[in-house]
N, C-alpha and C positions, 0 to 999 in steps of 0.2 A: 521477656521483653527483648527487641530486636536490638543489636549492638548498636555501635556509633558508625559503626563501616558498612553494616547492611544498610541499602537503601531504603525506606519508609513505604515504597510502591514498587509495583515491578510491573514490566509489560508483555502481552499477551500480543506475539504478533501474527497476522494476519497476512500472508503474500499467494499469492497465484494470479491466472490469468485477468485479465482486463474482462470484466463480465460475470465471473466464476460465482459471484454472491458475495463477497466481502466483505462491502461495506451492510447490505441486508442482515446479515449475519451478525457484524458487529452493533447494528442498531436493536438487534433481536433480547442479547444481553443485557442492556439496561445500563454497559459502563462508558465508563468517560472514554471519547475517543479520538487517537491522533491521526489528520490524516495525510497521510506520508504522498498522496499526491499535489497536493499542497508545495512541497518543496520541489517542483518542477523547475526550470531556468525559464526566462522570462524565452519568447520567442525572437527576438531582436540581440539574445545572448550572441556574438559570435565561432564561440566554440560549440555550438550547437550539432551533435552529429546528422551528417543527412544520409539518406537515403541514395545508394549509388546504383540502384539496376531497377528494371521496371517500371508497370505504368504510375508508381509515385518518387520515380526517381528524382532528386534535388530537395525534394521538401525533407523540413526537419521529420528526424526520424526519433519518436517521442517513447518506441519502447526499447531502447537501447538505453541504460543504465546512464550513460555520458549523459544524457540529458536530462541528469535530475541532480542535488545537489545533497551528496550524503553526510557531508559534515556536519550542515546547518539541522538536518535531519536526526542524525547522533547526539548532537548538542541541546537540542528539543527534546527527546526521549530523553537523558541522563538529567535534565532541569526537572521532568514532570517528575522520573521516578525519586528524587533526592529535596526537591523543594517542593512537587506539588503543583509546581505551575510554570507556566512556559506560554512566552509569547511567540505567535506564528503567523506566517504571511497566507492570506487567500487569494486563492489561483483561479483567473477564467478562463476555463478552457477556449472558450469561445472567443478569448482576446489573445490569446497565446501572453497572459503576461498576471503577475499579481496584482492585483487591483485595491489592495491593506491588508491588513493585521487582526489578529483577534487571539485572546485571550483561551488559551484551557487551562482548566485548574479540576482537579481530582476530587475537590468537595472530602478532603481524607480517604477516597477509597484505596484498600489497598493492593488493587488491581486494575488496568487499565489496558485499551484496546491500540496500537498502532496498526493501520492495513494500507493497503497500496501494492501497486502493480511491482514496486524495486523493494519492497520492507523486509526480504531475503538477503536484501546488501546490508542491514544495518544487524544483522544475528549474532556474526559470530565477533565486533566488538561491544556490542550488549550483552551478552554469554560471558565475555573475559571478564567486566564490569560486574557482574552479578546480579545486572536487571533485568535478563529474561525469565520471566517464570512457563513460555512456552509457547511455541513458534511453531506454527501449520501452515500449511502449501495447500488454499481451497480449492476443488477440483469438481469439475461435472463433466459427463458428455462433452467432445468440441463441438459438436452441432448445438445442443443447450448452450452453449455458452457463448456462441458465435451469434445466435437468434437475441439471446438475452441484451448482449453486448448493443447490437445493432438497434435493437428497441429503443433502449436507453439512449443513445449516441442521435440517433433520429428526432427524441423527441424532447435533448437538450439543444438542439441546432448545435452540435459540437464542432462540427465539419463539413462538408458541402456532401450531399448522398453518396455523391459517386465514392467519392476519399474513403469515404465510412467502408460501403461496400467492400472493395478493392482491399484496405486494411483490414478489415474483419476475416477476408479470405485468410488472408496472407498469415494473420494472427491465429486464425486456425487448424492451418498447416502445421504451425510451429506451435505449439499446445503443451504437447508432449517433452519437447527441449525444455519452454520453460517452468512445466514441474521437476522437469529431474535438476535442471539447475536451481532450484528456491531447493531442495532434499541434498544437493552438497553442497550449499550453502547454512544447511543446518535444521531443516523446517520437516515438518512430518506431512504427510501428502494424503488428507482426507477430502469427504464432503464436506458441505455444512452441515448436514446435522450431526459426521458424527462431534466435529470441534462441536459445535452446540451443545449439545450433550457433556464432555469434557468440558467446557466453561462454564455451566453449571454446575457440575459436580467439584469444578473448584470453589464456588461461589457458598455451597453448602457445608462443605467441610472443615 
């Protein structure tokens, strides 16, 4: 039987590029899941960092870690793994802002998914805490991941084409920076299938 100091649940987190399969991946499992893009800053936030060079120069710059909000995000994952449930705000991308709240609850399981493009920022004070049970950095081709990206991004109306384009470049370029930073941040740097495969084999054992 688990002590009074271990937490009841623990999270399986999910971080790499914008596109990479993430959330795919996490819906493939079957477990409950948080999603750490969710905790974005409203887009009218003023500490919002921007973008200082190039053809998106001024506009918020959305994959810079400053623009997401990791307490409210730790405090979310530490409620699921220790109560089971946690209320959280939902994010439109398409309005740059939360638009309400909704409820995750674990249904008892004792594993549960966090993924998002910053969920490398919240490892290593979930690691001290004793709620990660295991943290991957998903990864493909940056051409896969750049095409994937763009599909999706296209045919949520997320941003105006061009935006998208231009950003997708730009995120592909930098691909590689941001795996090795989610790997010293604490995360292992696979596919999806092989996390897939390890998250069933946790699930079985």
């Amino acid at each position: 039987m688990k002590g009074d100091l271990e937490p009841p649940s623990r999270v399986i987190v999910l971080a790499g590029p914008s596109g990479a399969g993430k959330s795919r991946l996490a819906e493939r499992t079957g477990l409950p899941i948080l999603r750490l893009d969710d905790f974005y800053k409203d887009g009218s936030d003023p500490t919002l960092p921007r973008i200082a060079t190039g053809a998106n120069a001024g506009l918020a710059d959305w994959d810079d870690p400053r623009s997401w909000l990791l307490d409210e995000a730790v405090a979310a994952l530490s409620s699921l793994c220790r109560q089971g449930v946690a209320d959280v705000p939902v994010y439109d991308i398409a309005h740059d802002g939360r638009v309400g709240t909704r409820q995750v609850s674990l249904d008892g399981s004792a594993l549960f998914l966090a993924e998002g493009i910053f969920a490398a920022e919240v490892v290593a004070s979930c690691r001290a805490s004793g709620l990660v049970a295991e943290a991957y950095c998903v990864r493909q081709h940056p051409a896969v991941t750049f095409w994937r990206r763009l599909t999706r991004d296209l045919r949520e109306h997320r941003k105006p084409p061009l935006v998208l384009v231009r950003r997708g470049l730009a995120l592909m370029r930098g691909q590689e920076r941001v795996v090795a930073d989610a790997v010293s941040k604490g995360c292992r740097a696979v596919t999806p299938e092989e996390a897939f495969s390890e998250i069933r084999a946790m699930l079985e054992s």
